[in-house]
C-alpha positions in Angstrom: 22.9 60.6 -76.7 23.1 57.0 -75.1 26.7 56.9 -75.1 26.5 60.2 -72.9 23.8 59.3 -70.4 26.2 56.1 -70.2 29.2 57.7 -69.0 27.2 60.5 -67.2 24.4 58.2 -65.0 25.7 57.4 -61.8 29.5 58.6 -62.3 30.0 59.6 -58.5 30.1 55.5 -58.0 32.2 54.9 -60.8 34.9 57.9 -59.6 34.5 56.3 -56.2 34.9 52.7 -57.9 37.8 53.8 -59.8 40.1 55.5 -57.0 39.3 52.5 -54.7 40.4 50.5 -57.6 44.0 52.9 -57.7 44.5 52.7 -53.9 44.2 49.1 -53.2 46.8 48.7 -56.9 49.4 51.4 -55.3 48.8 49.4 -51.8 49.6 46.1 -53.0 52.3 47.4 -55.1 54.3 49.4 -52.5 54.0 46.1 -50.3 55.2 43.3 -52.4 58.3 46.4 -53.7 59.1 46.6 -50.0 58.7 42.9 -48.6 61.9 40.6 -49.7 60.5 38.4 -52.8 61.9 34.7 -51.9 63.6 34.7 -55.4 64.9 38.4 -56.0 66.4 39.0 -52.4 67.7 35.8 -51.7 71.3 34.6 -52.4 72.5 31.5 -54.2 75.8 29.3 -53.1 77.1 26.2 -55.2 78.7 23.6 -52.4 80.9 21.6 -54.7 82.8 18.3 -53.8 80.2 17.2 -51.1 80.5 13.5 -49.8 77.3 11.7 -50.4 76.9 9.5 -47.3 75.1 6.0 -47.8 72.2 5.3 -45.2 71.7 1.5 -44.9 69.7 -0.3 -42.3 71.7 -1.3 -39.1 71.7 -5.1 -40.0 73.3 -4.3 -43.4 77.0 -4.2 -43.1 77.7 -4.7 -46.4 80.3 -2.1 -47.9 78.7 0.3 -50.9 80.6 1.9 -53.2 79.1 5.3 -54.9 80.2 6.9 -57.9 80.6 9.7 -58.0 81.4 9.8 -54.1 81.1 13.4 -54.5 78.5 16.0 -55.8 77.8 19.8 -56.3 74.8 20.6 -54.0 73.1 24.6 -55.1 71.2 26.4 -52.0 69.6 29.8 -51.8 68.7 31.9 -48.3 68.8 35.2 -46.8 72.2 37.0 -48.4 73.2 36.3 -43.9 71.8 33.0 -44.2 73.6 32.0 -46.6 76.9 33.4 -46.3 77.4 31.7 -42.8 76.3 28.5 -44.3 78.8 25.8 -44.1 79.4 23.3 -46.0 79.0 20.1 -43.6 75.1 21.5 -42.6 74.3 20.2 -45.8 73.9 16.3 -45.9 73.9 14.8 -49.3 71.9 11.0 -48.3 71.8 8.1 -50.9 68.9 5.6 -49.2 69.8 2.1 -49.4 67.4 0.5 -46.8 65.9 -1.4 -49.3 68.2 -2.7 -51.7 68.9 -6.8 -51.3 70.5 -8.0 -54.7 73.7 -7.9 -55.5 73.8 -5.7 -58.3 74.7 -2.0 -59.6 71.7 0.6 -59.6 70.7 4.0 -59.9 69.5 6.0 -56.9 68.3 9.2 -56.3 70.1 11.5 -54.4 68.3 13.1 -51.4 69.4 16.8 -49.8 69.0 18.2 -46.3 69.5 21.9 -45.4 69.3 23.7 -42.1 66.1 26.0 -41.7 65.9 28.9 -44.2 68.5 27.5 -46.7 66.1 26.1 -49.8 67.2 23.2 -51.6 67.6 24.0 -55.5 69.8 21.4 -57.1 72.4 18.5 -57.0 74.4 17.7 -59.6 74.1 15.1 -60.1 70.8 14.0 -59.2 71.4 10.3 -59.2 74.6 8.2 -58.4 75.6 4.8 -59.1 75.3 2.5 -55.7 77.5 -0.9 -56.0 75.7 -3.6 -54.0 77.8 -6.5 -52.7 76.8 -9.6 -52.5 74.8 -10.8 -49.1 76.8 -13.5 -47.1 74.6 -15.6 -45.4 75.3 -16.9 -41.7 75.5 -20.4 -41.5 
C-alpha cells in the first residue's frame, strides 16, 4: 500500500515535472541538431610546404638558417571559409628575439590564421634555428 500512495500522492506535479522535463530535452536537442557544431560542420585543409619566416629583433642582422625551412600547417573553418583560404594568409613565425649565443637550438613554431580559420597543427612543431656567431663592432 505505500508503494501506491507513493506513485499516486501528488502525481499532477510529477506529470507536470515530467513533460517540462521532455520539452526543455527536445528543445535543447532540436537546437544544438540545427546550430553548426564547431567540429562536425567545419572543414579541415593541410597547407603543405609553407616557409617558416624567422622574426629577429631589428638590431640582429645575423643570417639564420632553419631546418626544415618548410612545414605542413592543418586549419579548419566554415566549408566557405576555408575553401577561399589561401595559402600565404597563414604565417608560420619562428621567434628569435632572444637568442644571443652562437649555437643550434630548438624552437617552437608559432601559427597565425586570418579570423574564423582555427589553428589545429604544424608539422612539425619545432625547427632547428642555426645561430651565427655575433660580430662585435669595434
Amino acid at each position: 500500500m505505500a508503494m501506491r500512495e507513493w506513485v499516486t500522492k501528488d502525481l499532477a506535479w510529477k506529470l507536470f515535472s515530467l513533460a517540462l522535463a521532455i520539452a526543455i530535452w527536445l528543445t535543447i536537442r532540436h537546437e544544438t541538431a540545427t546550430s553548426a557544431s564547431p567540429f562536425g560542420a567545419w572543414t579541415t585543409r593541410t597547407f603543405t610546404n609553407l616557409p617558416v619566416l624567422v622574426v629577429s629583433s631589428a638590431a640582429d642582422v645575423r643570417e639564420f638558417k632553419v631546418d626544415p625551412g618548410r612545414v605542413a600547417v592543418t586549419v579548419s573553418g566554415r566549408p566557405e571559409i576555408a575553401a577561399a583560404l589561401q595559402e600565404n594568409e597563414i604565417r608560420v613565425i619562428v621567434d628569435l628575439t632572444e637568442i644571443e649565443t652562437a649555437r643550434v637550438s630548438r624552437k617552437r613554431v608559432d601559427v597565425s590564421a586570418p579570423p574564423g580559420v582555427t589553428f589545429v597543427r604544424v608539422v612539425p612543431s619545432q625547427v632547428d634555428v642555426a645561430v651565427p656567431p655575433k660580430h662585435d663592432k669595434k
